[in-house]
N, C-alpha and C positions, 0 to 999 in steps of 0.2 A: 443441668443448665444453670448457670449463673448470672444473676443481676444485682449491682453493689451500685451504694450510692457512699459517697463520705463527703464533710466540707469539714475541710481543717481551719481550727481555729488556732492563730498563735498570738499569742501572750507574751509580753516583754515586762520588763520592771518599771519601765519607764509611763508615767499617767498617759493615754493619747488624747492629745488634740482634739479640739473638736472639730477642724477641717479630715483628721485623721479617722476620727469618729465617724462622720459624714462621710468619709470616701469608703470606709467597711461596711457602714450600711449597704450603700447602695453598689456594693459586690455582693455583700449577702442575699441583695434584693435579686442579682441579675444570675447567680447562683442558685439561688431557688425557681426563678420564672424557666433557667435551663432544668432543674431537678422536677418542676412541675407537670412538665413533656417529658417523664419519663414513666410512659407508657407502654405496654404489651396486649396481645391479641396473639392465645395459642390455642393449638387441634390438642384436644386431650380424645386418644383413640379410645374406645369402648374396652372394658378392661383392663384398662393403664391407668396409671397417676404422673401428673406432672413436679418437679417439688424445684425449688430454689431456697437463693440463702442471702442473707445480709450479714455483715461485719458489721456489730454495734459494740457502743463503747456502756462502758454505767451511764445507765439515766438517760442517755439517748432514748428516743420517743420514735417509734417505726409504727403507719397504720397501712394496713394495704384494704382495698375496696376493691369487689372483682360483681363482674354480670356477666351470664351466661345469654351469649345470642343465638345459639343454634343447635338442633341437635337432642333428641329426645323427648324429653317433658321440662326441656333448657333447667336441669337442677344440676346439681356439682354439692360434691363432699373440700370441705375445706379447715385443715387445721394449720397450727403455728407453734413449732415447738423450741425452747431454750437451748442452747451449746450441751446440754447434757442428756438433750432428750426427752426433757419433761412438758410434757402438753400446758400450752398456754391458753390455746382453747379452739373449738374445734364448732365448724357447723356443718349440720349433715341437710342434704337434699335441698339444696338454697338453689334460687335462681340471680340472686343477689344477697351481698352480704359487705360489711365491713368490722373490722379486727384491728383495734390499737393496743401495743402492750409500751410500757419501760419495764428497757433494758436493766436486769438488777445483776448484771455482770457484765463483762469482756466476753468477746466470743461470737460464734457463728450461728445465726438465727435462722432456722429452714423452715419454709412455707409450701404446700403442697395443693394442689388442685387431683380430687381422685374421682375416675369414673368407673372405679371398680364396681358400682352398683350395677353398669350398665353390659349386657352382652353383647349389644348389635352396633348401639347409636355411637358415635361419638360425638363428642361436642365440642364447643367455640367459646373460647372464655377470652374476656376482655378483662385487664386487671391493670391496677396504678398502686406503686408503690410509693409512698410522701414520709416525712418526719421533722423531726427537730434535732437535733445538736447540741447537746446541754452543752453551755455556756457557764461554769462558775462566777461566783459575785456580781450577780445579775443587778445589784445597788446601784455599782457603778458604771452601767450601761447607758448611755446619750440617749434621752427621751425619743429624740429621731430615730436612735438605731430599733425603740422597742415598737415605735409606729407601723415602722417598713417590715417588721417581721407578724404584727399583726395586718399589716396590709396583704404580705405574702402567703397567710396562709389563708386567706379570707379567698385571694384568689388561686389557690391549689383546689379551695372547697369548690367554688365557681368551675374552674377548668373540670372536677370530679361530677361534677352535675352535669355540666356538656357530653360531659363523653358517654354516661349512662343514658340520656336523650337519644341520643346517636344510637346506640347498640337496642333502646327499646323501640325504636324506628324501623331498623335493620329487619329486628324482629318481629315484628306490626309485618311491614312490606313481605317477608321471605309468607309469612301466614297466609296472607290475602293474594298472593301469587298461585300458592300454594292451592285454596280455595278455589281460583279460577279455572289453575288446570284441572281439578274434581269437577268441576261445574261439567267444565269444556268437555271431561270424557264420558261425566254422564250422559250427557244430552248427547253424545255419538252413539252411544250404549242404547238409548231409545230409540232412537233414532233406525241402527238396525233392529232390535227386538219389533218396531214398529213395520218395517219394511217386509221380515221375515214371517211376520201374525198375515201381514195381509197376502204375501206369496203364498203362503198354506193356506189360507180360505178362497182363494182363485184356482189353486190346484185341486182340491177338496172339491168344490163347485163345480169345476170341471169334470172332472172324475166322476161325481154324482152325475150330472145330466148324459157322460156317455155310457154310461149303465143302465140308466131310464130307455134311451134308444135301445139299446142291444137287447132289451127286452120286449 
């Protein structure tokens, strides 16, 4: 499965503008708030891993944050490894987690969600993938343009925090549901054991006194 993000940057010879300045800002702005909603929520079956990949360039900055909402003891195996294969770094048995590398080549970067630990359960993983776009000669960047990309990412953090409220909610609710239907069956489960105790001491009883007679 594949999920790619890229925002092309082009560079001319000529200095820009600061109306030009101002206008790449605020695409880069409205480029990110579309890159910020790119979000996922997938079944990783019991026994399977799920993996995906990003095209990064050098120096580009890729973080993914993932929460487990459902589904066993809600833990997940999650590593990240470079275009050659070399483990970037890996978390085992997380119910949450977050992983930021730079990119220190070209190349295709694959991420994985594994439930290989689990035989029965499957689980529910919610995950968001965010970065940066290295940009050279960041000197001559419009103070506006450095604002709007510190404002951007301030609210990618924001948006990442919503969506983990959301998924430990989800989680809370699916528990406390969960609780009730154990409630609800115990107390039917006594319910009859109750019914059944006093059928046998009324039949018993009975039984006793028509034997007292017969005698």
């Amino acid at each position: 499965m594949h999920c790619h993000f890229r925002i092309e940057v082009l560079q001319t010879s000529m200095p820009p503008s600061f109306l030009q300045r101002l206008i790449a800002g605020w695409l880069a702005l409205l480029l990110v708030f579309q890159y910020a909603a790119y979000g996922h929520m997938i079944d990783v079956p019991a026994g399977k891993k799920e993996c995906f990949f990003e095209d990064l360039h050098k120096q580009d900055k890729m973080t993914v944050t993932y929460q487990v909402g459902g589904g066993g003891h809600l833990d997940i195996d999650f590593w990240l490894a470079d275009p050659e294969g070399r483990l970037l770094g890996k978390q085992v048995k997380q119910s949450t987690g977050t992983l930021s590398i730079t990119a220190e080549k070209n190349g295709r970067f694959e991420y994985c969600f594994s439930n290989q630990m689990s035989a029965i359960a499957d689980k529910i993983v919610s995950f968001n993938v965010h970065g940066i776009i290295y940009v050279g000669e960041d000197d001559v960047v419009a103070p506006i343009e450095r604002e709007i990309r510190l404002l951007a990412h301030g609210l990618a953090a924001v948006k990442d925090e919503q969506e983990y409220i959301v998924v430990r909610e989800k989680t809370h609710r699916n528990t406390a549901e969960s609780t009730n239907d154990r409630v609800k069956w115990w107390s039917v489960l006594q319910a009859v054991v109750l019914f059944a105790v006093v059928g046998w001491q009324v039949y018993y009883l009975k039984s006793f006194f028509e034997v007292k007679r017969v005698i």
